[in-house]
Steps between C-alpha positions, in 0.01 A plus 500: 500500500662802668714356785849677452834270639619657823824720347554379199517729188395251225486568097301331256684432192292451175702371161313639251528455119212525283251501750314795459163313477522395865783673661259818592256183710776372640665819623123606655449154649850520712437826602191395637575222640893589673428936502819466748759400258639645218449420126787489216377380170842444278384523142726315327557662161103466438383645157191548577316669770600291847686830639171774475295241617685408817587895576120592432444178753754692765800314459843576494629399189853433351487482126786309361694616132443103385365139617724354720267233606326450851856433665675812380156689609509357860844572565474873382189447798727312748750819405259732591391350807832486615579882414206610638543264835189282474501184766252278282449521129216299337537367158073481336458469121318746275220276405302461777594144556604551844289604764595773718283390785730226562774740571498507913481093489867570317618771738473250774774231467702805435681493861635148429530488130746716258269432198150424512320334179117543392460124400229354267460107569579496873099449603314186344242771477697704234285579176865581330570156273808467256533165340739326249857618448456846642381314785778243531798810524326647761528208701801442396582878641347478822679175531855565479452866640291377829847290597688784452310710687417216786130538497202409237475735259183424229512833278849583409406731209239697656545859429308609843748540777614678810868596561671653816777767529731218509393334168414855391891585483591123314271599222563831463840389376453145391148483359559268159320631157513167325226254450316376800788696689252712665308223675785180487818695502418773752421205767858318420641851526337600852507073640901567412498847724331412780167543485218271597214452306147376575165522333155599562187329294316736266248529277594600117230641291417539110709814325269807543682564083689426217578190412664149654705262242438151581517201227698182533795618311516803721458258813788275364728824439454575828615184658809488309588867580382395856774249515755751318415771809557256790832391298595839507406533819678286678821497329593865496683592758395827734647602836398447834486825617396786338551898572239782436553622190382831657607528786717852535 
């Protein structure tokens, strides 16, 4: 896949932390696949090799002091972006699980759409399966955040998304750290701004390294904090309009 959007400058952002057994694949593989766009991998406060890997891959990479977690990553990316005046910035994880080929199917809705989501479990055809509590906040999620947003949304947390200038500037400012914030949060944050968001089936595959926690008590953890995040969510209170934070 090589076809480059008509004008847009776009920037693949890639949180990074502890990833140096796959980020050097998945830098090579989106290079390959989108040679047109440029490639920031935020290493965020890795202590092991993540940032030689992705430079040896050709990536531009911005090394953190310490772990912020992937929301403090991505909005030192959406920063970047906005400093560097990027119209589209692409959020694709380090571990291979999302598959830049998919990219140009995100691009699209782009025109109409603020925000455009990567989303496991919209196609009956999905391999992707998460059952049990895990499960049940994620519908939960995609519940209460498809009225909000006025259209059905099935993959709330999915890390793979697009982002215009427009939702670009929002995040630069506003993108949460906490829990979930990065996925849950950043959509309450944008629906309250403005923006429109839609999504685009994908296919998710297996990490290409390290290491996924799943048990039961981790699934039940996660539900709770699930409900904790919306909470938080949709009770703090953000303005309606926001200003560039960079703009001279």
């Amino acid at each position: 896949m090589s076809d480059r959007p008509a004008t847009s400058r776009v920037l693949v952002i890639v949180p990074a932390w502890n990833e140096e057994e796959s980020i050097g694949d998945t830098v090579t593989e989106i290079r390959a696949c989108v040679p047109w766009a440029d490639l920031l991998v935020v290493d965020d406060g890795s202590s092991d090799g993540t940032r030689g890997a992705a430079e040896n891959a050709g990536a531009t990479v911005c090394q953190l002091p310490f772990n912020l977690g992937v929301g403090g990553a991505m909005r030192t990316g959406y920063r970047y972006a906005l400093r560097h005046g990027y119209d589209v910035a692409v959020q694709i994880d380090a571990d291979g699980q999302h598959d830049p080929r998919s990219l140009l199917s995100l691009l699209e809705p782009l025109g109409e759409s603020d925000i455009v989501i990567g989303a496991r479990f919209a196609s009956k055809d999905d391999p992707y399966k998460v059952r049990g509590p895990r499960r049940w906040a994620m519908v939960l999620l995609a519940t209460v955040l498809s009225r909000m947003a006025g259209t059905r949304l099935t993959d709330v947390t999915s890390g793979y998304r697009v982002c215009n200038r427009r939702a670009i500037t929002v995040f630069a400012a506003h993108y949460p750290a906490e829990y979930l914030g990065d996925t849950v949060e950043s959509l309450v944050i944008a629906n309250r701004a403005g923006c429109t968001v839609t999504q685009v089936p994908v296919t998710m595959r297996p990490r290409a390294g390290g290491r996924a926690s799943h048990s039961p008590v981790r699934a039940a953890i996660y539900l709770f904090r699930a409900f904790v995040a919306l909470s938080l969510a949709l009770v703090r209170k953000w303005p309606a309009q926001f200003e560039d934070p960079v703009a001279p």
